[in-house]
N, C-alpha and C positions, 0 to 999 in steps of 0.2 A: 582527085587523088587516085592514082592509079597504083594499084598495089604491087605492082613488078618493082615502083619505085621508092619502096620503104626498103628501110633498112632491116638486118634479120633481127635484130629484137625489137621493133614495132611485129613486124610479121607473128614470132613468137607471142609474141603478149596478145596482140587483137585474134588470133586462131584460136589461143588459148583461151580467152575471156567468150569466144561464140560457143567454143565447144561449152565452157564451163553452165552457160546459159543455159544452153539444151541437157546441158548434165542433173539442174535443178529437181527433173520428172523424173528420169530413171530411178529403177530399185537403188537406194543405200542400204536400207535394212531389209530381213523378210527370210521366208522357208520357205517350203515346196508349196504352201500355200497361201502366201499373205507377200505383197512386197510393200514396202514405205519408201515414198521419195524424200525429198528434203529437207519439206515442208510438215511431214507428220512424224509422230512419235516412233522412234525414240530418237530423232537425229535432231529436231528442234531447231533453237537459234542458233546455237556452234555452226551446226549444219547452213542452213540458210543464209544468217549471217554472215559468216563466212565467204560461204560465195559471192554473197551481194558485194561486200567490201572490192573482192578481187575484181568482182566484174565492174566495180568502177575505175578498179586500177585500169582495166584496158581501156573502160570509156575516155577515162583522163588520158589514154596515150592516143587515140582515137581523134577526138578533141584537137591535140597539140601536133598529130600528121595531118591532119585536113586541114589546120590552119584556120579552122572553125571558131576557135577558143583556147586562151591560155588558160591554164589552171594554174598558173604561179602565183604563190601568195606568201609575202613576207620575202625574206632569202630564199625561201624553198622554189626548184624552177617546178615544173610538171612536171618532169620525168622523174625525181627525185621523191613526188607528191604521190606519182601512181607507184613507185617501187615500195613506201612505205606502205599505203594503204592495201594493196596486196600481199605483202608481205604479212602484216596485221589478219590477212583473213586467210592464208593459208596457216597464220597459225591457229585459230580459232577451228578448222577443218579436223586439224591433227589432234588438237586438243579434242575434237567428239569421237575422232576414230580411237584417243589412246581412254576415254571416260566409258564407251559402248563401241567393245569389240565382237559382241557375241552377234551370229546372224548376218556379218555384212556382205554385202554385195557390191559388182563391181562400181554402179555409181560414185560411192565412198571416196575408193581409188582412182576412180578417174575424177573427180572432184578434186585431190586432193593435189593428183598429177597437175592440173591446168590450172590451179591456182597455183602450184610452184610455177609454172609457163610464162604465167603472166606475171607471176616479181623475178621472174630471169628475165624474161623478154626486156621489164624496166629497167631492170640491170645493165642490161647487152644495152641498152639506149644511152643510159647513164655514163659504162663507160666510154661509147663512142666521141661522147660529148666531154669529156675529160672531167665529170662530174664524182663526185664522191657520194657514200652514202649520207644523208642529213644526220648532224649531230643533235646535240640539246640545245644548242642560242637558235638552230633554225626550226626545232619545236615552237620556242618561246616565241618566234617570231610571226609564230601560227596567228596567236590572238591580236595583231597586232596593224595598223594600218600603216601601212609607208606613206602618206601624202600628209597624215597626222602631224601637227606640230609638237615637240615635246615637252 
C-alpha cells in the first residue's frame, strides 16, 4: 500500500487516527502544575473512549486500503462502518470537553480536531464511492447475518 496512492479522505482519516493515537498522552486537563492525559481524571471514558472509537474508524479505513480486510457487515460497506464509529467517538470527545471545561489543554483540542479528521476523512471516502451516510435498516442490519436463512 503505498500512500501517494490513497485517496485524500483515506489520507485524512489514517493521519488523523495516528495523530489521535499519540494524542491519547498529551496534557487534556492540568495547570501550571499537574497535567492529565486521557486516560486520568477528569477526562475519563468520554475521553478515552472516545478516541478509541475514532481510532478504529481509521483502523476500519486502514484495513479496507491495504485490502487486508473488509469490515463490511450487513448492508453496511466499511467506509460507511468507520464514518459512523468515528463519528460516534468525536461525539463522546465533545461531550467531555462541553461536561469539563475548566483547566483544558491542548490535547482536548487536538483530540477533538482528529477525531473530526477521521469521520471527514470516512466521509470524503464515502462520498467518492457514491455512498451515503447509514440509515436505521443498515443499523438493523448490524445484528444480522447475511448467509443466514430467514
Amino acid at each position: 500500500m503505498e500512500f501517494n496512492n490513497l485517496s485524500t479522505g483515506q489520507k485524512v482519516g489514517l493521519v488523523s487516527g495516528v495523530v489521535l493515537l499519540f494524542n491519547l498522552f498529551l496534557p487534556w486537563y492540568g495547570n501550571s502544575a499537574v497535567s492529565r492525559n486521557a486516560f486520568e481524571d477528569p477526562a475519563g471514558f468520554l475521553a478515552f473512549g472516545g478516541s478509541f472509537l475514532a481510532i478504529a474508524g481509521a483502523v476500519i479505513l486502514f484495513l479496507k486500503a491495504s485490502g487486508r480486510a473488509d469490515a463490511s457487515r450487513g448492508t453496511m460497506a466499511a467506509e460507511q462502518m468507520a464514518a459512523l464509529v468515528a463519528a460516534i467517538g468525536t461525539i463522546l470527545i465533545l461531550l467531555q470537553w462541553l461536561r469539563e471545561n475548566d483547566f483544558t489543554k491542548f490535547g482536548l483540542y487536538l483530540g477533538l480536531i482528529a477525531a473530526f479528521g477521521v469521520t471527514y476523512g470516512a466521509y470524503l471516502v464515502m462520498k467518492d464511492k457514491g455512498m451515503s451516510m447509514p440509515d436505521i435498516d443498515d443499523l438493523k442490519s448490524l445484528g444480522s447475518d447475511d448467509d443466514s436463512p430467514s
